[in-house]
C-alpha positions in Angstrom: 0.0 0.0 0.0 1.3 3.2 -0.8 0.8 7.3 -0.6 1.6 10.0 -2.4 2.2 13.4 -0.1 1.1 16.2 -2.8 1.7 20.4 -2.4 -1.1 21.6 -4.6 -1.7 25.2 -5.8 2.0 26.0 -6.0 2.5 29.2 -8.1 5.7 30.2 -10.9 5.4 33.4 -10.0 6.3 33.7 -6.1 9.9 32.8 -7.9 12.5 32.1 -5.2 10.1 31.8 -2.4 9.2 28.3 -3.9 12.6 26.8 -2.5 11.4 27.9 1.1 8.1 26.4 0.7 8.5 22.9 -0.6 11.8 22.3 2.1 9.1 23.7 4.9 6.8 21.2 4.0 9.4 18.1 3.4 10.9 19.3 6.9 6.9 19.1 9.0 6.4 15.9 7.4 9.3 14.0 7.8 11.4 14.7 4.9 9.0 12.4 2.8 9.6 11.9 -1.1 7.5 15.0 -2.6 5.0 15.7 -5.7 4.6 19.7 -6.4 1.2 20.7 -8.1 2.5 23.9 -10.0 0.4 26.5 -11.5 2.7 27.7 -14.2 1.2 31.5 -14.2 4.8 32.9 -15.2 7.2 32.2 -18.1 9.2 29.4 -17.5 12.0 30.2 -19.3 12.3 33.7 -16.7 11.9 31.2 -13.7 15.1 29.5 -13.9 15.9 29.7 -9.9 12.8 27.7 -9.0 13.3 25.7 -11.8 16.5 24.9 -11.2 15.7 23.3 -7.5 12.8 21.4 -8.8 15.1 20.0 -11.5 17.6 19.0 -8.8 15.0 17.7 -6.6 14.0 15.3 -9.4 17.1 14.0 -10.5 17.6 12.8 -6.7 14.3 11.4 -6.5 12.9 13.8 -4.0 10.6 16.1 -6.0 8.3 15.4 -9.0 6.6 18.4 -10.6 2.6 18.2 -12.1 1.2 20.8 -14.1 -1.9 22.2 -12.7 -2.4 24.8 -15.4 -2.1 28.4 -15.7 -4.6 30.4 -13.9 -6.6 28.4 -11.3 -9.5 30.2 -12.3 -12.8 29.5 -14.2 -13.2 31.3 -17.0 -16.0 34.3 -16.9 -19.3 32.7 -16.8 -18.5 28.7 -16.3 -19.1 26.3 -13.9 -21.6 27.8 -12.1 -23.6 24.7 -11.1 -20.3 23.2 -8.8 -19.3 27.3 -7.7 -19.9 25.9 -4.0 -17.1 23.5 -4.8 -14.4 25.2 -7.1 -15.1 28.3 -6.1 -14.3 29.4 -9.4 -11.1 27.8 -9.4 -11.5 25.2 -12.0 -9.5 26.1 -15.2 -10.9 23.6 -17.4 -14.7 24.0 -16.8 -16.3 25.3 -20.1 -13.9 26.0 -22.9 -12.7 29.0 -22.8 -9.5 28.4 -21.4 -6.2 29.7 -22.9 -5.5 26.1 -24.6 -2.4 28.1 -26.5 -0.5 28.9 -23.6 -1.3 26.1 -21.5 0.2 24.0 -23.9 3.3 26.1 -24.6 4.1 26.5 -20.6 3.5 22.5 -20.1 5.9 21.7 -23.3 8.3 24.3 -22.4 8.3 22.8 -18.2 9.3 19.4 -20.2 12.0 20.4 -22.3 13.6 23.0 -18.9 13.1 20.0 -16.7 14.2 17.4 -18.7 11.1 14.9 -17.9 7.5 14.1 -19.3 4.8 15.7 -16.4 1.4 14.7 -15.1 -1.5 17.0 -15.2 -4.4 17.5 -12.7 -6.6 20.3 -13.6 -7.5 22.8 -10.9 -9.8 21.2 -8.2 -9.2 17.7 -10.1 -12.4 18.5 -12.4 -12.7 19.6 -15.9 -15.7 19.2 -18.6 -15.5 17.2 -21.8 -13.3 19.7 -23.9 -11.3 20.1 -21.1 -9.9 16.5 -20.5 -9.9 16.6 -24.6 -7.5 19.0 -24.6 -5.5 17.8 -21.5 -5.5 14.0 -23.2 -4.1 15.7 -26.1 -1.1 17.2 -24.3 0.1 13.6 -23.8 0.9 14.2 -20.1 2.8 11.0 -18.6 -1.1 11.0 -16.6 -3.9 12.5 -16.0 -5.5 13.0 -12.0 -9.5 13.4 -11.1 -10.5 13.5 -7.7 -10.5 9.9 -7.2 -8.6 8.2 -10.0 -4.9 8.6 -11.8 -5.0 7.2 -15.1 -2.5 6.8 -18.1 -3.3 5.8 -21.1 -6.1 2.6 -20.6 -4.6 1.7 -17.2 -6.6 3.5 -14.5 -6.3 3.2 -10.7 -8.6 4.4 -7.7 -7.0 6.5 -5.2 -8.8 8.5 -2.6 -7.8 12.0 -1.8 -7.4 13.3 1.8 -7.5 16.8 1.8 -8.5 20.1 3.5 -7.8 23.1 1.8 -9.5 26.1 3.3 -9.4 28.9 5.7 -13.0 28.7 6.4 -13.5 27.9 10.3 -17.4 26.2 9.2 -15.9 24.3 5.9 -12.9 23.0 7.9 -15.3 20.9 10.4 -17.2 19.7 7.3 -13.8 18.7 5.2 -11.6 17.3 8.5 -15.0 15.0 9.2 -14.9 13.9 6.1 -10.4 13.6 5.2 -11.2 11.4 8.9 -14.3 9.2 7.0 -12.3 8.6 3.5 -8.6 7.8 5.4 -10.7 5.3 7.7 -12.6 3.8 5.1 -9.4 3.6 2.7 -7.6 1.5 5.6 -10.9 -0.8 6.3 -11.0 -1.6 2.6 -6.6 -1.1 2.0 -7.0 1.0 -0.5 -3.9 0.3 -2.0 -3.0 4.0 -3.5 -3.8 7.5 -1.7 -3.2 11.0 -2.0 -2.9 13.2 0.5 -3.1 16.6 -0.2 -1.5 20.1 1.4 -2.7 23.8 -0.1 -1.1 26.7 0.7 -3.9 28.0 2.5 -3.3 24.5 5.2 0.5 25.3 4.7 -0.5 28.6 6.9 -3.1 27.0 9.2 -1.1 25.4 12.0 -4.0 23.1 13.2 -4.7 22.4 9.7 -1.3 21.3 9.4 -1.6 19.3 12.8 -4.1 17.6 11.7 -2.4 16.7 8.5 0.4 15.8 10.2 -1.4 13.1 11.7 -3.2 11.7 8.9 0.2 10.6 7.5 1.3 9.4 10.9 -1.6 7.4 10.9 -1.1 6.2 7.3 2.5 5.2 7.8 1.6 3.1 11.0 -1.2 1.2 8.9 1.5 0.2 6.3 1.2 2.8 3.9 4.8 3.7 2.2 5.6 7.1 1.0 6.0 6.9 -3.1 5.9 10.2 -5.7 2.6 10.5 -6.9 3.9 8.9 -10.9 4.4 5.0 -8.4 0.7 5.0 -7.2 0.3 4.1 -11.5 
């Protein structure tokens, strides 16, 4: 049985700040194998500090990099029937999204960092055109909320995450991280993610409790793998 620890929402653009953040994470749990979710929302080729480390970082072993698009946000008018969910942060809902310079930013993250990338769209969701697109890309795979898939070969794995600042939402979302990491053990769900956002990066008891999902994970068996091993 394994798990994946994931750092979604990552952003290009905070530059040499992104160093800072991933070792801060790695360093509160454990010093586990890594897989960054980054939102390429700055030219690549003008990000070559942060770029750089997550290079490094892969060649050891340590770091693997998804793409998680550009923006992180709906575009004007789309998805409105899941807004309490996305919060207007699903990219590839409708299809209006920039398909032009998602591809060249996910081509040109390949070629800088010398390996083929997963994609998971923002908030693991996207409509028909949107996973069209995304397929097209050829990504080494593709992430929803509860499956990783490449190619014909799909596999189930849960997601345990939080991911808000929201006092009301965070009793709702730790209730149920607690139901799915309990029933994934019951059943040994053999492949899990669980997921940090920035905004539980600066929640200390959001982080606590975190913390102790993968505690708890590691003493039921579960090994930690990059997110590309759960395939």
């Amino acid at each position: 049985m394994r798990y994946a620890l994931c750092f979604h929402d990552l952003r290009l653009s905070e530059g040499a700040r992104l160093p800072e953040l991933v070792d801060g994470l790695r360093a509160y749990m454990a010093g586990v194998p890594l897989t960054c979710h980054l939102i390429a929302d700055a030219d690549p080729d003008a990000s070559k500090e942060p770029l750089r480390y997550f290079r490094d970082g892969i060649r050891s072993g340590e770091l693997e990099l998804v793409f998680h698009g550009i923006s992180h946000r709906c575009a004007e008018g789309s998805g409105k029937r899941w807004v309490w969910y996305h919060k207007n942060q699903a990219e590839f809902l409708g299809a209006d999204f920039d398909a032009g310079l998602n591809e060249f930013r996910f081509r040109r993250l390949q070629e800088i960092l010398g390996v083929r990338l997963g994609i998971c769209p923002p908030c693991w969701i996207a409509e028909k055109a949107g996973w069209e697109f995304l397929q097209g890309l050829n990504p080494l795979f593709l992430e929803s909320l509860f499956q990783l898939w490449q190619g014909r070969r799909r596999r189930l794995s849960p997601v345990i995450s939080l991911g808000s600042d929201s006092n009301r939402e965070l009793i709702l979302l730790r209730t149920g991280a607690r139901a799915i990491a309990f029933a994934s053990r019951l059943l040994r769900a053999e492949r899990l993610r669980l997921v940090v956002h920035p905004v539980d990066y600066r929640n200390p008891e959001s982080m606590a409790f975190l913390h102790s999902r993968l505690k708890s994970l590691q003493a039921s068996g579960y090994q930690p793998v990059l997110q590309r091993n759960l395939l």
